[in-house]
C-alpha positions in Angstrom: 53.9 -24.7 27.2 51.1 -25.8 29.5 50.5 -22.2 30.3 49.4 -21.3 26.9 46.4 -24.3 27.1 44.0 -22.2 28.8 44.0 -19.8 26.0 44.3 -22.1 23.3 41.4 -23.8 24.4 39.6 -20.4 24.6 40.3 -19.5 21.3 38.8 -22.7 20.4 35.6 -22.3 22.5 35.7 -19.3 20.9 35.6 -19.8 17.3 32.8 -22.5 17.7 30.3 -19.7 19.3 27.5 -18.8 16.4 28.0 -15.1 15.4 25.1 -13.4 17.5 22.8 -12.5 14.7 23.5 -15.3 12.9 21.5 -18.5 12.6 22.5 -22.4 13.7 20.6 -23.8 10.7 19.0 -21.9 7.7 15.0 -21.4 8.6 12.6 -23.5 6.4 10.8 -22.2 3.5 8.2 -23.5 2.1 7.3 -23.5 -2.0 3.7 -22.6 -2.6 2.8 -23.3 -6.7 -0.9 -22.1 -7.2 -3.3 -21.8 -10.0 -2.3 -18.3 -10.1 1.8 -18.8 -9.7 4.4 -19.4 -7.0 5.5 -17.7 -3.9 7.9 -19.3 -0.7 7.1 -18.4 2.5 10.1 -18.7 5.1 9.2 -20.1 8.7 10.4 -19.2 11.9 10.5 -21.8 14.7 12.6 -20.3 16.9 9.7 -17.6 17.4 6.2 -19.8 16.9 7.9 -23.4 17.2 4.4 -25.4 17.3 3.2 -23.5 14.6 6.1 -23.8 12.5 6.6 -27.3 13.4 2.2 -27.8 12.9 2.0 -26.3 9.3 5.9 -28.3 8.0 3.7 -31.9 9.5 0.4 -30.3 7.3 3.5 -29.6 4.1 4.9 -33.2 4.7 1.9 -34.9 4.5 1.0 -33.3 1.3 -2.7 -32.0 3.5 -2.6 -28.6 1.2 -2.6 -30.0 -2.4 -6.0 -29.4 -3.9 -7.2 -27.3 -1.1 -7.9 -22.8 -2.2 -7.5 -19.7 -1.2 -11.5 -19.7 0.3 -11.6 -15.9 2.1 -10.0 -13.1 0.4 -10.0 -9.4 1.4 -7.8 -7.4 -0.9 -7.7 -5.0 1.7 -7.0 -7.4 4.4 -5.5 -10.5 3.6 -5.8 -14.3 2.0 -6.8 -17.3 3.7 -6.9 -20.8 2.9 -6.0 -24.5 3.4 -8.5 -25.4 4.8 -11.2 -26.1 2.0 -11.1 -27.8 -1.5 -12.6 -27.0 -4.7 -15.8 -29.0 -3.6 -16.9 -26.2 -1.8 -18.1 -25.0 -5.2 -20.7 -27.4 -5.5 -21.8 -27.7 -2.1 -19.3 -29.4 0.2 -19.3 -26.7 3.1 -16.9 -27.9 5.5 -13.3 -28.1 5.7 -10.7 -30.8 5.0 -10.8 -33.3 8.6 -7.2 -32.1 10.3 -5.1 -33.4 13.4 -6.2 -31.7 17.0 -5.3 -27.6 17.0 -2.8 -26.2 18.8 -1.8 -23.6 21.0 -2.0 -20.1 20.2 2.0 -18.2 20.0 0.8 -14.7 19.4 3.0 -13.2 21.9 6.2 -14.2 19.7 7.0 -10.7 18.6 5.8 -11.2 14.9 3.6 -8.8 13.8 0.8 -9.5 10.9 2.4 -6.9 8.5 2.4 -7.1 5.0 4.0 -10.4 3.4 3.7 -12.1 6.7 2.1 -15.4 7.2 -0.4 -16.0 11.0 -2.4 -19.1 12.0 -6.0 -18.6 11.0 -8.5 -19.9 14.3 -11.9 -19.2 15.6 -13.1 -17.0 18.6 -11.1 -19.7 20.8 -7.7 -18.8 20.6 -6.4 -22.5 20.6 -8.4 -23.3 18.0 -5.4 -23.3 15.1 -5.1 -26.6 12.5 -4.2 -25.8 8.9 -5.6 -22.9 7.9 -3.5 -19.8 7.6 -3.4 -16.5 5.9 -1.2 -13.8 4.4 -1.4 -10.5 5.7 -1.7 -8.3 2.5 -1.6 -4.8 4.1 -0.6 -3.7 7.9 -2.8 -5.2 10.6 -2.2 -4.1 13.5 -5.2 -4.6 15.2 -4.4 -8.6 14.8 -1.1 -8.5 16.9 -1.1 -9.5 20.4 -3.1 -8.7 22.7 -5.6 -7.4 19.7 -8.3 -7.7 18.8 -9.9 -10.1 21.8 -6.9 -10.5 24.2 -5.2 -12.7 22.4 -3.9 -11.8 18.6 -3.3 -14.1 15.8 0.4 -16.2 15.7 2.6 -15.3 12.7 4.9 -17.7 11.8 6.3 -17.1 8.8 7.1 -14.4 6.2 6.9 -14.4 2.1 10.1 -13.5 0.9 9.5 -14.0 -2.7 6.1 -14.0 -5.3 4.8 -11.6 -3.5 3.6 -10.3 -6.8 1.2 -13.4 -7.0 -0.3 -12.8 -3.3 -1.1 -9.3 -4.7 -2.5 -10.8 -7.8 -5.0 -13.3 -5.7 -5.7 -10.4 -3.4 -7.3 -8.3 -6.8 -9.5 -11.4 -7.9 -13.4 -10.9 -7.9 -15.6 -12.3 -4.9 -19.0 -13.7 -4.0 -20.8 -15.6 -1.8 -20.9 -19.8 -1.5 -23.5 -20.7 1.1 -22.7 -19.2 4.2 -19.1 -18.2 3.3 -18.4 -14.4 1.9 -15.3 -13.3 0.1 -14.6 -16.8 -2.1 -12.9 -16.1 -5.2 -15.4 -16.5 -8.1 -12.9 -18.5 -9.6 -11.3 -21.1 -7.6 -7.7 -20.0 -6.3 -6.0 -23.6 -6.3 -3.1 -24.6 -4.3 -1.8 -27.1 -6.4 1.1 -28.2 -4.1 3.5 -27.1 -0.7 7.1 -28.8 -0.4 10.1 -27.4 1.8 12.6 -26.2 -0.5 15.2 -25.0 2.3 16.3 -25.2 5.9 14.9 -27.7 7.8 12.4 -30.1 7.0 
């Protein structure tokens, strides 16, 4: 009898090993309702962990209600949370956020279509809120493109993709110094996790 322990207690070691392939815990997605309709994005933290973990704290807080879609490039992509409908009449900078974060470009993620990237500036560790939706392949914004350092995706829509495409066809103009705002305001009317890990 105490010879078979060894292999009992392998069996058991065994059977509590995750399935390679397989996820611990579900990966959190995120509910997006807009003026325009509802698509979920799913996050991935084992890949971009600070930028999962900085855009869920941006979601908790409720930070994206009221904020729009501000830049959009049907044959590019959609950006926004960052700015509010008050950039309409005249209130040309952002929402105040928390510090940025480091850039995770080099994560393996690639800006194709339906996936989600940290917007920043020229200074690669320059993310906060804002983030965009890659409507076409980009290529030429995965690592080490276009300046060295690419652009951190972090997430993927996996359903409503129909509504990205329908805010990626709406008309453009100029607001101050900003090109490619919606004429009408594209509203994000609330985030909330809906699954995985909050």
């Amino acid at each position: 009898m105490l010879k078979k322990l060894p292999l009992i207690g392998a069996l058991v070691a065994a059977l509590s090993v995750v399935p390679e392939g397989a996820s611990a815990a579900p990966n959190p997605q995120v509910l997006v309702k807009t003026s325009m309709g509802e698509f979920v994005i799913e996050l991935y933290p084992d890949k971009a962990p600070a930028s999962v973990a900085n855009f869920l704290q941006y979601v908790n807080d409720g930070f994206y209600s009221g904020t729009i879609f501000h830049r959009v490039i049907g044959s590019f992509m959609i950006q926004g949370g960052g700015f509010t409908a008050e950039l309409y009449k005249g209130q040309l900078r952002p929402k105040a956020t928390r510090a940025p974060i480091a850039i995770e470009s080099k994560n393996g993620l690639k800006n194709d279509t339906g996936w989600v990237a940290m917007a920043r500036t020229g200074d690669p560790n320059s993310a906060t809120s804002q983030f965009f939706v890659n409507v076409v392949d980009n290529v030429n914004l995965n690592y080490p493109n276009p300046d060295g350092h690419g652009y951190a995706v972090f997430g993927k829509v996996v359903s409503g993709m129909d509504v990205v495409n329908a805010i990626r066809k709406v008309r453009t103009t100029s607001v101050g110094p900003y090109q490619d705002v919606p004429v009408d305001a594209v509203v994000i009317d609330s985030m909330a996790v809906v699954g995985g890990a909050r």
